[in-house]
N, C-alpha and C positions, 0 to 999 in steps of 0.2 A: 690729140690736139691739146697745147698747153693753154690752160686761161688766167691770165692776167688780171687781179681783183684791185678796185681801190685808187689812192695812187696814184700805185704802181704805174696801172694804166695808163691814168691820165698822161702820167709823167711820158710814155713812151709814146701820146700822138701827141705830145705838147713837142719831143724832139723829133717826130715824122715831119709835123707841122711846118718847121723852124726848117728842115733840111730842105722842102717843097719852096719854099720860099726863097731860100738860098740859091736852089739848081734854079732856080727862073722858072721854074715851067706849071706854075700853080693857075688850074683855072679854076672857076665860079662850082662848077660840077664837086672838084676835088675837094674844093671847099666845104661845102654842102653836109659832102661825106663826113668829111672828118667831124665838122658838130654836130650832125647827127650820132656820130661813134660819143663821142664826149656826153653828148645825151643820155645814150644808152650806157657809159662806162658809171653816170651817175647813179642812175636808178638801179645798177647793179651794185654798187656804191651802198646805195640806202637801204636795199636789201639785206646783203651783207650786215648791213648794224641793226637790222629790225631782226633776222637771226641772229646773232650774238645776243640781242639781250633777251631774247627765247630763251637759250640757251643759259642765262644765268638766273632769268625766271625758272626753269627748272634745277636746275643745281642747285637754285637756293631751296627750292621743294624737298630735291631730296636729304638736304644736310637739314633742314626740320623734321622729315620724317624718320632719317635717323636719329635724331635727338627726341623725337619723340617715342621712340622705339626701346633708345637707352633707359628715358626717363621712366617707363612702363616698365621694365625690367627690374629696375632699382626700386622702385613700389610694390614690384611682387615680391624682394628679396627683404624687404622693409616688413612686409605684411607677413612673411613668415618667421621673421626674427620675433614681430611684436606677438604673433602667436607663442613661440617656446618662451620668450621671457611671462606672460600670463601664467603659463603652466608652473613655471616657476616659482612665481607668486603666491600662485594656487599650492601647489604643495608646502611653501615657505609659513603660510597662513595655517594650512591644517598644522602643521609642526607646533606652532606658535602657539594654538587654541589648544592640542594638546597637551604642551606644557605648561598654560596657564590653567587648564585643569588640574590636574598631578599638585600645580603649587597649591591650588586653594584648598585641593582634600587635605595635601599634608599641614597647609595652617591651619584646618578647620579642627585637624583631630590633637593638633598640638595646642591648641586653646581648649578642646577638650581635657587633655596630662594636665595643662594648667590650672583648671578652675579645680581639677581632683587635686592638686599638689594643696590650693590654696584650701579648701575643706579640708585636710588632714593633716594642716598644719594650724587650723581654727579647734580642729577637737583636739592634735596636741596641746594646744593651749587650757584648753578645756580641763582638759586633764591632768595637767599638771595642776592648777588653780585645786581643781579635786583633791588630788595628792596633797596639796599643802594641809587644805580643811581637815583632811584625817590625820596628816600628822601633828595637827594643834590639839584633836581630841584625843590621838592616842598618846599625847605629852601632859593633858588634862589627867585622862584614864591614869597614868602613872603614877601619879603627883597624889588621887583620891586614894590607890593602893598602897604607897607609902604610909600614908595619915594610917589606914584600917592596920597595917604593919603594927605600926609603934603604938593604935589602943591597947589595953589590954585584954585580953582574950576571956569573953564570961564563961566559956566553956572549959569543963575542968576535963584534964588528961584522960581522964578514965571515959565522959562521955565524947572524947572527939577519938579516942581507940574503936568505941564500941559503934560507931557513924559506919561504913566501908564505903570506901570510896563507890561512885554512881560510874557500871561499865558503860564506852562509850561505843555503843553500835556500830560501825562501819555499813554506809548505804553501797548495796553492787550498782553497776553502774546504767540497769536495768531502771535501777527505784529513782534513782537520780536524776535522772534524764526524765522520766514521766513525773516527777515531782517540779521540775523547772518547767515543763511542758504545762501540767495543771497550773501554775502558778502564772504562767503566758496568760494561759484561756481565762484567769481571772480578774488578767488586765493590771497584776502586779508585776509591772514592766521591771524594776529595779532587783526584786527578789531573783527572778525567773531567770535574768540576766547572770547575774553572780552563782546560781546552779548553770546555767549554762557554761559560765566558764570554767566553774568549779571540773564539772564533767569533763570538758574538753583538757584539763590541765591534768587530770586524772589517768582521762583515754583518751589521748594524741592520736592515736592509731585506728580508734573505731570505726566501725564504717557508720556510726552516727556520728562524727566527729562533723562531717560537712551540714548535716541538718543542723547541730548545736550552731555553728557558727555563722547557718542563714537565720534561726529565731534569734538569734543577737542582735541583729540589722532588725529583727522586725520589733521587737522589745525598744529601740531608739527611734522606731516610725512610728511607734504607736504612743510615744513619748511626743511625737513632732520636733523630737531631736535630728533634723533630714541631715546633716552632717555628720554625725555620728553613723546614721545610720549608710550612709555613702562610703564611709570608711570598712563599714561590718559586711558589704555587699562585696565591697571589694577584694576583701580578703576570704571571701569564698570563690571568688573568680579565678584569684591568683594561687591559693591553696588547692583547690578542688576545681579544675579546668571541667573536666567532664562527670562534674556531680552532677545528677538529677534537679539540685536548685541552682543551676547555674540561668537558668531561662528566669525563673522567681526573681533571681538575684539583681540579672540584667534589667529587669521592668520596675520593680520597687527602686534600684538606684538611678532609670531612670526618670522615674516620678518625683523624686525626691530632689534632684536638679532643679525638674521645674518646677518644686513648692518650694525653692530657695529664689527662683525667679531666676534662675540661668538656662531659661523653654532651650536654648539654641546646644548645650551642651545634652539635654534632657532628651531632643527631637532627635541629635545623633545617636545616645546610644539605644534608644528605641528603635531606631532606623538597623543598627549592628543587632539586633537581639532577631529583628522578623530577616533579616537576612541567614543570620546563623542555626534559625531557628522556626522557618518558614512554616512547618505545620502543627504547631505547639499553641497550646491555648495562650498562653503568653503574648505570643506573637501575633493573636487577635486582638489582644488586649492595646498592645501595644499601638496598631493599626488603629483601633481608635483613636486613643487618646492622642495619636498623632493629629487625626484631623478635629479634634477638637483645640488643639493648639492653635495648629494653621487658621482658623474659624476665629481664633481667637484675637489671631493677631492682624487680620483679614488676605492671608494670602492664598491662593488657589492652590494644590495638588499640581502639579504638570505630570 
């Protein structure tokens, strides 16, 4: 059976209505009927629109639920982008800290060459200033030898024949070396020093050659010439890498830093000396006076 909604309905007992009225033959009964039907076509009528908007009371439920379905989706794909981009972060950051470590060692130890360049271009100085002072005395010396030149001589031919000349010993380089070494232990730093070089200009090759050239450094400590002596350290460091006073050498120059008041150049190469050199009395020495620095200057150990 076909049903007729609406209207529609209406529409076709509104022309049943109209025909009944036309043919003549409309009683009270058929009347009745037909608003009763018109009745009933309403309320099916109102039905009809109280379903429909069910019907888009849910439709609308579900297009929320899929938009909320979407929106959930797009949050979990949010939430996992913001995860690998952190990693990213994360590793970008460790990269970062390690090369902003790398930077500050290679400045730290380059401020280290610096303060050695500016001490050994302070005892160049030094040195030269020296150099001039000898060559005004030994321009002096020359000037006193002319004059005794041109007196005349009170000694007669026959007693400067019968004089022989005085031989002049040659020290081996045995005597030489223990005679600049006494002359250290007597705290005649300047003596001790010029046998020291004497020897080493002598015997370049000795295997005392690197001890002469740490008592040189200690002949300018014992001076409180720490400049000087940071120059005489260093050139048994750079001559003699793996001498027996390379550990000595590394501790005195680095003490001598910091009684020039550069603790930070001072605190590094003590810190290189117990590294290279971890079970060396040296390098307990060193370990102190590290923390007596640190104490000094009031910062902790980490």
């Amino acid at each position: 059976m076909i049903k007729i909604y609406g209207s529609n309905l209406f529409i076709v007992y509104c022309f049943l209505f109209t025909v009944i009225l036309l043919s003549g033959c409309v009683t009270s009964t058929d009347f009745e009927t037909l608003r009763s039907d018109v009745s009933q076509t309403r309320r099916e009528s109102f039905e009809i629109k109280k379903d429909v908007s069910n019907l888009k009371e849910q439709t609308a439920n579900v297009i929320r639920e899929d938009d909320f379905n979407a929106l959930r989706e797009s949050q979990g794909e949010m939430h996992a982008r913001l995860l690998e981009i952190s990693k990213d972060l994360q590793l970008l950051t460790g990269k970062f800290d390690e090369n902003k470590y790398s930077t500050e060692k290679a400045l730290k130890y380059s401020t280290s060459e610096m303060n050695l360049l500016k001490a050994q271009i302070t005892n160049i100085e030094a040195q030269i200033k020296e150099m001039k002072n000898r060559l005004n005395t030994l321009e002096g010396n020359i000037e006193e030898a002319k004059k005794k030149v041109e007196e005349p001589k009170k000694e007669s031919p026959q007693q400067q024949a019968s004089q022989p000349p005085k031989p002049v010993e040659p020290k081996d380089k045995v005597s030489l070396y223990e005679a600049a070494y006494d002359a250290f232990k007597d705290k005649k730093y300047k003596e001790a020093r010029d046998e020291f070089d004497a020897f080493m200009k002598e015997y370049p090759q000795d295997e005392l050659a690197d001890n002469a050239q740490f008592w040189i450094g200690e002949t300018y400590y014992g001076e409180k010439d720490f400049e000087g002596a940071i120059l005489a350290y260093e050139a048994v460091l750079k001559k003699y890498p793996k001498s027996e006073k390379a550990p000595g050498a590394l501790l005195k120059q680095g003490f001598s830093f910091i009684e020039i008041g550069d603790k930070k150049t001072g605190k590094t190469i003590l810190e290189k000396l117990v590294e290279l050199y971890p079970e060396s009395r040296e390098a307990e020495l060193a370990k102190k006076k590290i923390n007596e620095t640190e104490k000094g200057t009031g910062k902790k150990k980490k």
